[in-house]
Every structure is written in structure tokens, then in C-alpha cells.
ROFI-278996 format. One line per 3 residues: number of its first residue (from 1); their letters; for each residue x, y, z of N, C-alpha, C, CB. Coordinates in steps of 0.1 Angstrom, whole numbers. Glycine has a CB too. Layout:
// residues N
NUM> A> X Y Z X Y Z X Y Z X Y Z ~ ... .
This chain:
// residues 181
1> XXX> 577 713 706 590 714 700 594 729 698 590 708 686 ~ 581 743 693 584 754 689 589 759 707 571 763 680 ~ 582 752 717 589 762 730 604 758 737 579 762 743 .
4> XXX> 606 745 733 618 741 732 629 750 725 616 729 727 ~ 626 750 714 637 762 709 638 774 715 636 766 696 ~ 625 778 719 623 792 721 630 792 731 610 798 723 .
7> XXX> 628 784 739 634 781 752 654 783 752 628 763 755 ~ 655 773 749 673 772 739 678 786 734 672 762 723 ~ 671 794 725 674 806 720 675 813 734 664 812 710 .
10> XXX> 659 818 740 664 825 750 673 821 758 655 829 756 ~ 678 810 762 689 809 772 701 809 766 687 797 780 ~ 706 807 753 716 809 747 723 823 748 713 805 733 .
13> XXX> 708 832 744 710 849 738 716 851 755 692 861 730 ~ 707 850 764 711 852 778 725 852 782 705 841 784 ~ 731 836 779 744 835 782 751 842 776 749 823 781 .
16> XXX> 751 850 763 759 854 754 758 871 758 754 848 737 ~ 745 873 762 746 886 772 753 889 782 737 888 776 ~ 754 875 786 761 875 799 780 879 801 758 859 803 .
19> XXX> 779 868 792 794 867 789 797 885 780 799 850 777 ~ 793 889 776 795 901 770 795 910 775 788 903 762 ~ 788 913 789 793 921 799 800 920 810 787 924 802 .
22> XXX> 804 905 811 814 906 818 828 909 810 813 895 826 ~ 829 905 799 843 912 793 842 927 793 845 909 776 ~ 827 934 798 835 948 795 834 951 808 829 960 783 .
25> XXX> 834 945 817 835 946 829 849 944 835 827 938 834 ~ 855 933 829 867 928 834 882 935 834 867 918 827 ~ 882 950 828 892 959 831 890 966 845 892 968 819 .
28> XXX> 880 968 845 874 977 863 875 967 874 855 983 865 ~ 869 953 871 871 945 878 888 940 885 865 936 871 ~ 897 942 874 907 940 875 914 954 881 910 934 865 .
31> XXX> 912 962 875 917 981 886 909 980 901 906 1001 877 ~ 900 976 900 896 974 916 899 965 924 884 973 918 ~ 903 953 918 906 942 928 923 948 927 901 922 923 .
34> XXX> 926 953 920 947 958 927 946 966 931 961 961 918 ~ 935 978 934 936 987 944 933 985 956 930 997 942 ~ 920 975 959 916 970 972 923 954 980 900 969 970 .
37> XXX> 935 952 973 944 943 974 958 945 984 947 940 960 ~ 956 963 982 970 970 985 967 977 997 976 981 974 ~ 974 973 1008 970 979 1025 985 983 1028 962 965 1040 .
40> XXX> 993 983 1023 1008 991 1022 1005 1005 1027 1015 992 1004 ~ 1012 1012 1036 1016 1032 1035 1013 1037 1022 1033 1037 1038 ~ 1017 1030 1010 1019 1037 1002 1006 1034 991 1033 1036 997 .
43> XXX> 999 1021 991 985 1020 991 981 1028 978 978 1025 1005 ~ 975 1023 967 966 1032 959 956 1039 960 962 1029 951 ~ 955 1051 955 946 1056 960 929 1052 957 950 1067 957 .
46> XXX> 919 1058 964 906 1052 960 896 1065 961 901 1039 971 ~ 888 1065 950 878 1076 950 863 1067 953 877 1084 933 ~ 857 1075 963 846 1069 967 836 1071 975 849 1060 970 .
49> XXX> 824 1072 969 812 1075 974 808 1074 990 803 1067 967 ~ 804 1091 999 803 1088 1011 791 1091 1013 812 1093 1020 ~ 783 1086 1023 771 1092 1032 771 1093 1043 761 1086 1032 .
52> XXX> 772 1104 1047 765 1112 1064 754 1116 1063 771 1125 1071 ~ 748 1113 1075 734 1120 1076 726 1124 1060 737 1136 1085 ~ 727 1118 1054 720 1119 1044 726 1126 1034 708 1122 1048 .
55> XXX> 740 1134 1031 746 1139 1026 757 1131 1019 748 1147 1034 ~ 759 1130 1009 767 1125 1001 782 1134 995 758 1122 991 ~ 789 1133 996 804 1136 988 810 1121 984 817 1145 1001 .
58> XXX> 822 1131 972 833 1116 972 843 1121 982 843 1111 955 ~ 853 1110 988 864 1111 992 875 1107 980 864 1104 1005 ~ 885 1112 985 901 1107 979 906 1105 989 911 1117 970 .
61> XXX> 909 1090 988 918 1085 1000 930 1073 997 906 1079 1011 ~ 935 1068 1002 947 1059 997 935 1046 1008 969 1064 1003 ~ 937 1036 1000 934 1025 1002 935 1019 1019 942 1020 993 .
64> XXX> 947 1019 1023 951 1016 1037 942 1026 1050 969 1020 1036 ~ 944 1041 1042 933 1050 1048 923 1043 1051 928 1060 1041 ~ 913 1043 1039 898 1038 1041 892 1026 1046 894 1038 1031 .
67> XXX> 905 1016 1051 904 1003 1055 902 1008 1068 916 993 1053 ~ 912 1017 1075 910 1021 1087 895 1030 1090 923 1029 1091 ~ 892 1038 1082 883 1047 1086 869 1035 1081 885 1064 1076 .
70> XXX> 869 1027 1070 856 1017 1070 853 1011 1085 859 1004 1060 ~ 869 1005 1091 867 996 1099 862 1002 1115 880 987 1098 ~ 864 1014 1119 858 1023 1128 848 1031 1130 864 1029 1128 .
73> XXX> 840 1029 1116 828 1040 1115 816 1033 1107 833 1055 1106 ~ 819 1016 1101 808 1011 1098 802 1000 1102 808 1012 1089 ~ 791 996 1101 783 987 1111 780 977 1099 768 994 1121 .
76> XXX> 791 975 1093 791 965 1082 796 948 1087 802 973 1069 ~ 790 942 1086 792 926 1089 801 921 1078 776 917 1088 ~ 803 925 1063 809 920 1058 826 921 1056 801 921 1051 .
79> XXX> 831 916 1048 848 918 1048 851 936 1039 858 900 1037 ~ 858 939 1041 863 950 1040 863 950 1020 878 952 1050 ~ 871 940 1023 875 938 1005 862 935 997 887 923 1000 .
82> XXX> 859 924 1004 845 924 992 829 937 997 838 901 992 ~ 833 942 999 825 954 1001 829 968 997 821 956 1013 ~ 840 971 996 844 981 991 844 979 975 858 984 996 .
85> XXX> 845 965 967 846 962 956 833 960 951 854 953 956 ~ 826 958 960 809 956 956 803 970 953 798 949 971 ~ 808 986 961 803 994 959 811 1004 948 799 997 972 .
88> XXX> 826 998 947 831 1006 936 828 1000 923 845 1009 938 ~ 820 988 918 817 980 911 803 986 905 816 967 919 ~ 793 987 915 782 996 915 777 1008 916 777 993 921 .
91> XXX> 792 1016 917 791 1027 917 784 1032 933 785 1029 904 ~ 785 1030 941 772 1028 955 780 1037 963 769 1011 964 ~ 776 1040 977 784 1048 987 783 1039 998 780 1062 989 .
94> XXX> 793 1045 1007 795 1038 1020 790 1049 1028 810 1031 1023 ~ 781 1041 1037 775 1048 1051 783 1050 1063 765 1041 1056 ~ 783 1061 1066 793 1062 1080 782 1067 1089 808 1074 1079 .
97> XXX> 782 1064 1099 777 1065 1111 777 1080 1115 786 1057 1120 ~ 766 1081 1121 763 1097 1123 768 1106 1129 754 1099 1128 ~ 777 1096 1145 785 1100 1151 798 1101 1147 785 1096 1159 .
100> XXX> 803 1099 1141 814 1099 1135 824 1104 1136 813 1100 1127 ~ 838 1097 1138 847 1100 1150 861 1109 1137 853 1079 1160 ~ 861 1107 1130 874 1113 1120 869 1124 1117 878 1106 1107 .
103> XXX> 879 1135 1108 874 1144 1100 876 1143 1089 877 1154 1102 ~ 869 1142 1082 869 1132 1067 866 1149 1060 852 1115 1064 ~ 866 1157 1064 868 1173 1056 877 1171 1048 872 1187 1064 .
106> XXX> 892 1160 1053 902 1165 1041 902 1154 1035 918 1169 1044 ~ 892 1149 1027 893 1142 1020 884 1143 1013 895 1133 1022 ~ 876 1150 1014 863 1154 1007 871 1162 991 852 1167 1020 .
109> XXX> 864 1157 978 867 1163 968 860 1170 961 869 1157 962 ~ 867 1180 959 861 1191 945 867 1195 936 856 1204 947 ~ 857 1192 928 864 1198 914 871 1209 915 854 1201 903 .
112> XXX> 880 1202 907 890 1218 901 891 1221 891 902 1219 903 ~ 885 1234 886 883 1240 868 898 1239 865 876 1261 863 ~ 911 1243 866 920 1241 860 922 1227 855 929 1247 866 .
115> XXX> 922 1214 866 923 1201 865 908 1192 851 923 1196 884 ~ 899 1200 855 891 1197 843 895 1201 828 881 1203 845 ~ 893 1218 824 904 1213 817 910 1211 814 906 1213 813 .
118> XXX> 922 1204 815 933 1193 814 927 1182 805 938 1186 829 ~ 916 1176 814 913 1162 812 906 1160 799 903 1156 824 ~ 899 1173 799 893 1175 785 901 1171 777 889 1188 781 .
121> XXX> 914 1181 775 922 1174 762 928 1158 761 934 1183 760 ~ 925 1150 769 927 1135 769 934 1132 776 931 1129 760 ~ 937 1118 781 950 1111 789 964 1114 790 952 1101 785 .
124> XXX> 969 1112 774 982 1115 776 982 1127 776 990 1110 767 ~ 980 1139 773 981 1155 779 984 1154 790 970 1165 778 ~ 973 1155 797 971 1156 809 979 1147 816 960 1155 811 .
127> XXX> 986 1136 814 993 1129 821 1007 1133 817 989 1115 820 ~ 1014 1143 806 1022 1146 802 1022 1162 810 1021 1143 788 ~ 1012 1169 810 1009 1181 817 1015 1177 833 992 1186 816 .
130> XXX> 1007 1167 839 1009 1167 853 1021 1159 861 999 1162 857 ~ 1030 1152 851 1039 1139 853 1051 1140 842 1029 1122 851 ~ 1061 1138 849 1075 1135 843 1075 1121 846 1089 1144 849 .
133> XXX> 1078 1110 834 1080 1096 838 1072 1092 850 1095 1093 840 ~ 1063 1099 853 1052 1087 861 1051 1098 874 1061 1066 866 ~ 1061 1106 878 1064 1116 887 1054 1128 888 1077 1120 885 .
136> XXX> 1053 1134 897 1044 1146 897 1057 1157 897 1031 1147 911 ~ 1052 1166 887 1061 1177 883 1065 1189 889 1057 1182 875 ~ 1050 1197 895 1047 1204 901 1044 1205 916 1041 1207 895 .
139> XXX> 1045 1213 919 1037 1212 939 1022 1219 934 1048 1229 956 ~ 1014 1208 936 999 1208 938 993 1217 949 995 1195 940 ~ 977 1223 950 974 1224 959 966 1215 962 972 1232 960 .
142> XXX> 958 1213 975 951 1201 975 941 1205 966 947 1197 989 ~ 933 1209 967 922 1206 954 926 1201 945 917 1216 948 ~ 938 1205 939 947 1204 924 948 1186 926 967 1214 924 .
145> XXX> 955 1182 935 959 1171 941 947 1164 936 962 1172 955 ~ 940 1162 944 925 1150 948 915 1154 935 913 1155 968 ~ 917 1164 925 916 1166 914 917 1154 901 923 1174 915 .
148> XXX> 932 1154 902 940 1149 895 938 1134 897 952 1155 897 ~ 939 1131 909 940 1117 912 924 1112 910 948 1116 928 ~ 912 1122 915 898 1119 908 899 1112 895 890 1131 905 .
151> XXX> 905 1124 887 905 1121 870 911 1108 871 914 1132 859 ~ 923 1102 875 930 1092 872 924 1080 873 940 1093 876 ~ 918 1080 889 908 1073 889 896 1072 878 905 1076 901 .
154> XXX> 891 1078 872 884 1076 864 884 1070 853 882 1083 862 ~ 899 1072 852 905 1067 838 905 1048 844 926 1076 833 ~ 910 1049 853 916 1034 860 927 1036 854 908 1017 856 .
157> XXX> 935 1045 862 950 1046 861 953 1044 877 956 1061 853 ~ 966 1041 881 969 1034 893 976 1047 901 979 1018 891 ~ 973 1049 914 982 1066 915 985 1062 932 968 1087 911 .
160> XXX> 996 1063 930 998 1059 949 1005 1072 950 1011 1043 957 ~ 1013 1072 960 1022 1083 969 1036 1080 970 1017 1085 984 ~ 1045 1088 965 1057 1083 960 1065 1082 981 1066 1098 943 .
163> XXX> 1069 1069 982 1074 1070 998 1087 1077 1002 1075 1057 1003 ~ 1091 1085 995 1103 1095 999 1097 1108 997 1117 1093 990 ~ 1093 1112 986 1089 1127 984 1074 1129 988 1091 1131 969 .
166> XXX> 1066 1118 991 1051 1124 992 1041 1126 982 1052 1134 995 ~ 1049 1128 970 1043 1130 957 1035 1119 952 1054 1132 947 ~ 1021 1124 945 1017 1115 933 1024 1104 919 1012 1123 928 .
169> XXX> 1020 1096 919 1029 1089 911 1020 1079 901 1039 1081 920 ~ 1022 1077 894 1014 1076 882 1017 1061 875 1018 1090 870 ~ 1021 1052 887 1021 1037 884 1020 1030 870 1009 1032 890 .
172> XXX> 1014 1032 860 1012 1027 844 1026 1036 838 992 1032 834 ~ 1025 1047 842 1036 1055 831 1047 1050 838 1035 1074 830 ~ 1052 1052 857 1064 1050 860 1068 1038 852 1065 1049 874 .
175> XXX> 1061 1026 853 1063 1012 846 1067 1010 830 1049 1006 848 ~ 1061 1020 822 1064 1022 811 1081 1026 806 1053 1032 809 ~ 1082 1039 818 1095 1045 820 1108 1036 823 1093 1053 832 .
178> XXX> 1104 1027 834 1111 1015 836 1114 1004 828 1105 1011 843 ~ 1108 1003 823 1108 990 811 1116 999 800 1089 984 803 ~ 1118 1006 798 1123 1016 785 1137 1017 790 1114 1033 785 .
181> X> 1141 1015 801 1154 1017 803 1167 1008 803 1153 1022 811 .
């Protein structure tokens, strides 16, 4: 009878572990499945772990990008979506092939001290510093750029490319802006 319960408890506590991390899971789960959902030009963007030759960087790339550059440079059997979502899930990197046919130089990210501290002082600053109603304010440089859009990504804020001007765009705030009017 005592391993019976014991039994019951541990599988109860289990389930209740279970279910308790997938609720705090289920905001990332949900930012990643609407970024890797979007194969549009204008496509959200995606920060994400690369390996060459044994060398690691992140890239910043828009979504539609990395569909193409996954689907040309990796010897992956599985679907595009559920593997990009498995490794931004796990935090993991994607392997590219040694030979490797693109120049993934401009997408390679580095930090940028000005764009850090920004972020330091919190979200809305920094999203008030970098964005008018959801818009990017300023002309960026790239660093500045793939910076910014790092951080946002971090946050799980949604940041595509606005399709007339080119600009960053700040998807949660434009929406906010919109509804307000």
C-alpha cells in the first residue's frame, strides 16, 4: 500500500512539474511558432545560433532568408519549421556545411555598446529611444541595426522590415498604435 502512494505522489508531483513548465514555456513557444510560420519578404526577423567548421556566431536574419539559406547548406532530413523551432526552443545552433555557398558575413552579429546600453534601462526606453509608434526613428548602422533587433528578439518582441521604407518595425507597438486610433 506505502509504494502505491509513493508511487501516485511521485507521478502526480511529476505531472504538476510538467504542466508548470510548459506554462512558462508557452509565451516562447508561441513567439517562435509566429516567427517560423512567416515566409512573406517581409518575414520576422530570427536570431540564431550558427556553426562552421567548428566556429559558432549568431546570425540576424528575417525568416524567409533562413528558409532559403537552411534549405541550401543543410543536410538536415527534417522539415524546416519543426527544426528551426526545435533549436530556437533549445537554444541549439544550426550546422552549415563546410563548403558553404553564401556569405553569411552580413548577418553575423555584434554587439553594440551604444544598443546595450539602451537595453539596460528596460523595454519601453529603449523601444521609445529606437521607435516612433512601432517605426524606426533614426538611420541605423548595421551593427546598430542587428543590435537592436538581437535585443528585441530577446525580449520576444516581433520586428520585421517595414515594405516601403526598409525600416525596422516593431510589430507589438505598431499594433498598439493602431488600435489607439
Amino acid at each position: 500500500m506505502n509504494l502505491n502512494k509513493i508511487f501516485c505522489f511521485l507521478f502526480f508531483g511529476i505531472g504538476i512539474s510538467f504542466s508548470y513548465c510548459q506554462k512558462i514555456e508557452a509565451p516562447l513557444r508561441k513567439y517562435v511558432k509566429t516567427i517560423t510560420s512567416d515566409f512573406s519578404t517581409g518575414s520576422y526577423y530570427v536570431c540564431i545560433k550558427i556553426e562552421i567548421k567548428n566556429n559558432f556566431d549568431t546570425i540576424v536574419i528575417t525568416n524567409n532568408e533562413l528558409y532559403h539559406l537552411f534549405r541550401k547548406n543543410t543536410n538536415c532530413t527534417f522539415s524546416y519549421k519543426s527544426k528551426v523551432k526545435r533549436i530556437l526552443l533549445k537554444n541549439k545552433s544550426i550546422k552549415l556545411r563546410d563548403k558553404f555557398n553564401e556569405n553569411i558575413s552580413e548577418y553575423i552579429f555584434n554587439n553594440d555598446t551604444s544598443v546595450n546600453m539602451w537595453a539596460e534601462k528596460g523595454k519601453d526606453e529603449f523601444i521609445d529611444h529606437y521607435f516612433t509608434e512601432g517605426y524606426q526613428k533614426t538611420d541605423l548602422s548595421d551593427s546598430e541595426r542587428k543590435s537592436i533587433i538581437y535585443q528585441l528578439f530577446k525580449w520576444q518582441i516581433l520586428v520585421s522590415n517595414n515594405c516601403e521604407s526598409g525600416e525596422i518595425v516593431v510589430d507589438e507597438y505598431l499594433n498598439k498604435f493602431i488600435e489607439e486610433q
